[in-house]
N, C-alpha and C positions, 0 to 999 in steps of 0.2 A: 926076657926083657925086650928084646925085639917082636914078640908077639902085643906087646902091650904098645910097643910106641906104634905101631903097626895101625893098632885100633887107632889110638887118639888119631892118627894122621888119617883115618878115615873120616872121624866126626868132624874133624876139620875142614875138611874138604864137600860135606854134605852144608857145614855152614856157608862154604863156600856157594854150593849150586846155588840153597835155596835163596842166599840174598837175591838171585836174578827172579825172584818172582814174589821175594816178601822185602818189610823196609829192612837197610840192609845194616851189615855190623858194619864200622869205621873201616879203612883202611890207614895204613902209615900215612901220616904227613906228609908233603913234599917237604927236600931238603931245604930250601929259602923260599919258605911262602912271602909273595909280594902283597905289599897293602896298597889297596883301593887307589889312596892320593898318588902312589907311583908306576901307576900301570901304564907301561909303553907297550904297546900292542905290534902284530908280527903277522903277515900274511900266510893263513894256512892253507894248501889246494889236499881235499881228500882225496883216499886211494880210488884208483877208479875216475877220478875227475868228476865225482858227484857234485861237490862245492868248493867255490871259490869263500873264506870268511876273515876277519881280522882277529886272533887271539889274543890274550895275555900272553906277555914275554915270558918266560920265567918261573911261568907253572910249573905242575907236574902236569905230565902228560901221555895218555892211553891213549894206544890207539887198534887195540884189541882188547877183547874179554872186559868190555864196559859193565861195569860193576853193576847197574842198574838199567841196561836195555835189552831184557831175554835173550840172551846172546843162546842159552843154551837150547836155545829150538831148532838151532840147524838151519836156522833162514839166513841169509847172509842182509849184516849191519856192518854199513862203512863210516868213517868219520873219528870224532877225536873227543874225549874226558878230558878238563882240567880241572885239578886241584889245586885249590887259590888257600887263603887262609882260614885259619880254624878258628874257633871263636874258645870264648875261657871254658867251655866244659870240653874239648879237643873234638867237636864237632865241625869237621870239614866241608868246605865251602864245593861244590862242583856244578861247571858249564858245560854243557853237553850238546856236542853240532854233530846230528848223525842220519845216515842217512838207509834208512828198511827197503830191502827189493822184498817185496811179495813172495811168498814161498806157502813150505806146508804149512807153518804155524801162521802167519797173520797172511791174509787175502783180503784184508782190507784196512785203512786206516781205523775206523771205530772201534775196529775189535783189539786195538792199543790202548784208544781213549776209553775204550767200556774198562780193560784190565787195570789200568793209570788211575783210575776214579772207584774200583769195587772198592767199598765199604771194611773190608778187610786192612787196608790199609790206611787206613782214616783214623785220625784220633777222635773225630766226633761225624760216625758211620750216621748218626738222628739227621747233618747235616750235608740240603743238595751242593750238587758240585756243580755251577752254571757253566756251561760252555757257550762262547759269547763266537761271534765272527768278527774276523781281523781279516789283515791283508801286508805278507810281507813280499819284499820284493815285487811287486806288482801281480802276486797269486793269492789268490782267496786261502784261510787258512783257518783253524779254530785255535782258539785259546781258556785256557784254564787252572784252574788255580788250586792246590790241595792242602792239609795240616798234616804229617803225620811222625815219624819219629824216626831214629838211629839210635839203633843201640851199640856204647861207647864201649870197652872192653876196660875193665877196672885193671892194675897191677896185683898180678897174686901170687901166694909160693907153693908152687904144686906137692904132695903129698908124697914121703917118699915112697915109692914102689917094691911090692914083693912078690916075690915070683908065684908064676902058676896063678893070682889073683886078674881079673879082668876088670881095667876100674873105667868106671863112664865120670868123665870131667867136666862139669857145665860151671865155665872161668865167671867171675862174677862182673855184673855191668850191671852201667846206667841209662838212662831212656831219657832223647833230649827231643825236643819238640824241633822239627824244621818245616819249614815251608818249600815245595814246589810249585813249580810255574811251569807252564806248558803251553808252547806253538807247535802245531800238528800241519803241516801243509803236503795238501796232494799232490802227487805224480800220475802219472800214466800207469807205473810199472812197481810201485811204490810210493811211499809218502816220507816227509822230514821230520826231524824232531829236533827244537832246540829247548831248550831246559833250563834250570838250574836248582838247584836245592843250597839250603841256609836255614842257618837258626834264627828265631826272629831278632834276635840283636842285632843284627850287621844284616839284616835283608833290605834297608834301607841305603848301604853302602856300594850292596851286589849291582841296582835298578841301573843304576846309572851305567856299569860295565854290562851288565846284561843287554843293554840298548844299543853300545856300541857295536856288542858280535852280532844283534837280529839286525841294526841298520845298513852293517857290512856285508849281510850275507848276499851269496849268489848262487842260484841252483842254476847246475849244466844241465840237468838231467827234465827233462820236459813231461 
């Protein structure tokens, strides 16, 4: 029995990695997700003194092993994941202020936006992904925009177990369409990334919070 929980708790954990490089599966909810109309927001300084930015109060809040920013390459990513609320199929809303030094895996900002934009993650790979130029904070920056999906983790009743068998368990889910948005601003020594992802029902709720943390922000790092 312990050889078997042993496995599952590996395949879990490969779910784990690969979300850092495919769309990813849900995580839990934050305990009191706050809605849009009452968001008082909260001064955040990231580790390192990368960015000065305004959050949501009352999120949840990561500020390591970002669910969706290759954390697993070894490169060192400073900054902060919130989880705001979830929309009716329990697809989670997240703002994402973070900040990439240059290392083995990325040596340049593009080769984020080429990985952010492959066709593998795309719901419709037929369609181009425009990368436009912006400017936050007073620094040139690009922005862009994707379709692509989370897959939700359905409730199930797992099967009971007998010994000496090795069973592979693929829990059953659903596939909800969300949108990301992406600001990519360079550094010297690194580049930024602020984010968000949403399902299209409440992406029109997010624009407005999403303006407040890129209007807030502040990069120390030059």
């Amino acid at each position: 029995m312990h050889k078997i929980a042993s496995i599952l708790k590996i395949l879990l954990i490969f779910i784990a990695i690969a979300s850092g490089l495919c769309p990813a599966i849900a995580s839990e909810k934050p305990e009191s997700p706050v809605t849009p109309k009452n968001i008082v927001y909260e001064k955040y300084i990231s580790e390192g003194n990368s960015f000065v930015v305004l959050i949501p109060k009352g999120w949840g809040k990561e500020e390591k092993d970002f669910s969706y920013a290759y954390t697993k390459t070894g490169d060192k990513v400073r900054g902060v994941e919130l989880s705001g609320p979830h929309n009716k199929d329990d697809a989670r809303l997240t703002i994402s202020v973070l900040y990439y030094e240059y290392g083995q895996f990325f040596k340049s900002y593009e080769r984020y936006i080429n990985l952010k934009t492959a066709t593998f993650t795309c719901l419709a790979p037929e369609k181009d992904v425009y990368i436009t130029n912006t400017a936050v904070a007073g620094r040139e920056a690009k922005k862009f925009e994707i379709e692509t999906f989370e897959l939700i983790l359905l409730p199930f009743d797992p099967p009971d177990f007998k010994e000496g068998i090795i069973y592979e368990i693929v829990p059953p889910s659903k596939k909800v369409t969300v949108i990301e948005r992406y600001i990519v601003i360079p550094a010297e020594k690194g580049f930024y990334v602020l984010s968000y992802r949403a399902s299209p029902d409440i992406v029109k709720n997010i624009e407005g919070i999403f303006e407040k943390v890129l209007n807030s922000f502040e990069p120390l790092i030059k």
